[in-house]
C-alpha positions as CSV (number, residue, x, y, z in Angstrom):
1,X,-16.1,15.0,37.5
2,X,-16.2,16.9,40.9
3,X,-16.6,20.4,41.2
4,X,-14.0,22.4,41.3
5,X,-13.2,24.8,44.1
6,X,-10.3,27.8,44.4
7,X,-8.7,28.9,47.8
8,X,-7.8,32.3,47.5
9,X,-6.5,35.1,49.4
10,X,-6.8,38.6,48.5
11,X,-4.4,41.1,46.4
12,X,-2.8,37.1,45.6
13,X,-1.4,37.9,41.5
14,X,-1.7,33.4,41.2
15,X,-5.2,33.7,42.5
16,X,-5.9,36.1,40.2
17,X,-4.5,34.4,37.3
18,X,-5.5,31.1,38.0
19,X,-9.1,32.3,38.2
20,X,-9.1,34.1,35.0
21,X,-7.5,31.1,33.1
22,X,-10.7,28.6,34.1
23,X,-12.9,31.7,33.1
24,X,-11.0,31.9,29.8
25,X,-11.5,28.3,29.2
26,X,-15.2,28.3,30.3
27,X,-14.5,26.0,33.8
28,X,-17.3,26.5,36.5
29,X,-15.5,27.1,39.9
30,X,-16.0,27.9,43.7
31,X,-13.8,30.3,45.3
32,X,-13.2,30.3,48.9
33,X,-11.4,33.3,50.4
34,X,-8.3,31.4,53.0
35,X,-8.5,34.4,55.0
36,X,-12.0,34.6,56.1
37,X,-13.3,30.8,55.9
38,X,-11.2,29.3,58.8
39,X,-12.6,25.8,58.0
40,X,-11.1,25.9,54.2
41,X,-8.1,26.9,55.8
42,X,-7.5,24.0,58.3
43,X,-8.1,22.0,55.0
44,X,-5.8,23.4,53.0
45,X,-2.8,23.1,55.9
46,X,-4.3,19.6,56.3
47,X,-3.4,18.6,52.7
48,X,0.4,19.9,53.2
49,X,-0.3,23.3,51.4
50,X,0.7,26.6,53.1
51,X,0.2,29.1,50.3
52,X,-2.7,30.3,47.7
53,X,-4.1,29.5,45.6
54,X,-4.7,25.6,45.7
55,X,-7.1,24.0,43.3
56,X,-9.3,21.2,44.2
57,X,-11.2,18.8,42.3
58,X,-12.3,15.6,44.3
59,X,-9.2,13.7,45.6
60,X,-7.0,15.6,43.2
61,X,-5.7,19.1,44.5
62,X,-2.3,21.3,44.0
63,X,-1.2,24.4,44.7
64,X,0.3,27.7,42.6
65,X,-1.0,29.1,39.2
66,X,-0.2,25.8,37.3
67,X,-1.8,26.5,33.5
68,X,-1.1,23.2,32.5
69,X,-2.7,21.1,35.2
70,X,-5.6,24.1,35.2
71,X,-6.2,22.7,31.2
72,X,-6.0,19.3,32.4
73,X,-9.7,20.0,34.4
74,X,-11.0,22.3,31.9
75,X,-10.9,19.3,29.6
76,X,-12.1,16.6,32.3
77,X,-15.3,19.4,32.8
78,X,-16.1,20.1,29.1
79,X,-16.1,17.2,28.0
């Protein structure tokens, strides 16, 4: 399994909650701040997203506080 890395912006409440759901479930994760890395951010347009937080993991990525695609990698990671 890749590693799994968090855009974020700040005072973003889906950041926020997408972050504490992989720390509730134990998930290891990078977080990159959108608003001061300028490279993430071409990446993220790049790959059709144009809000926070998107969630990557390899070749899979998406976009928003999405709890059950978020428990979909915490099992690929703790397993």
């Amino acid at each position: 399994m890749s590693s799994i890395t968090v855009y974020t912006k700040p005072a973003c409440p889906q950041c926020d909650a997408t972050k504490r759901h992989l720390t509730k479930k134990g998930v290891e994760f990078e977080t990159v701040d959108l608003t001061v890395d300028t490279e993430a951010r071409d990446l993220v347009t790049s790959l059709g997203y144009m809000s926070a937080p998107v969630v990557k993991s390899g070749d899979a990525h998406f976009s928003g506080f999405r709890p059950d695609r978020l428990d979909k990698l915490a099992e690929l990671v703790t397993v």
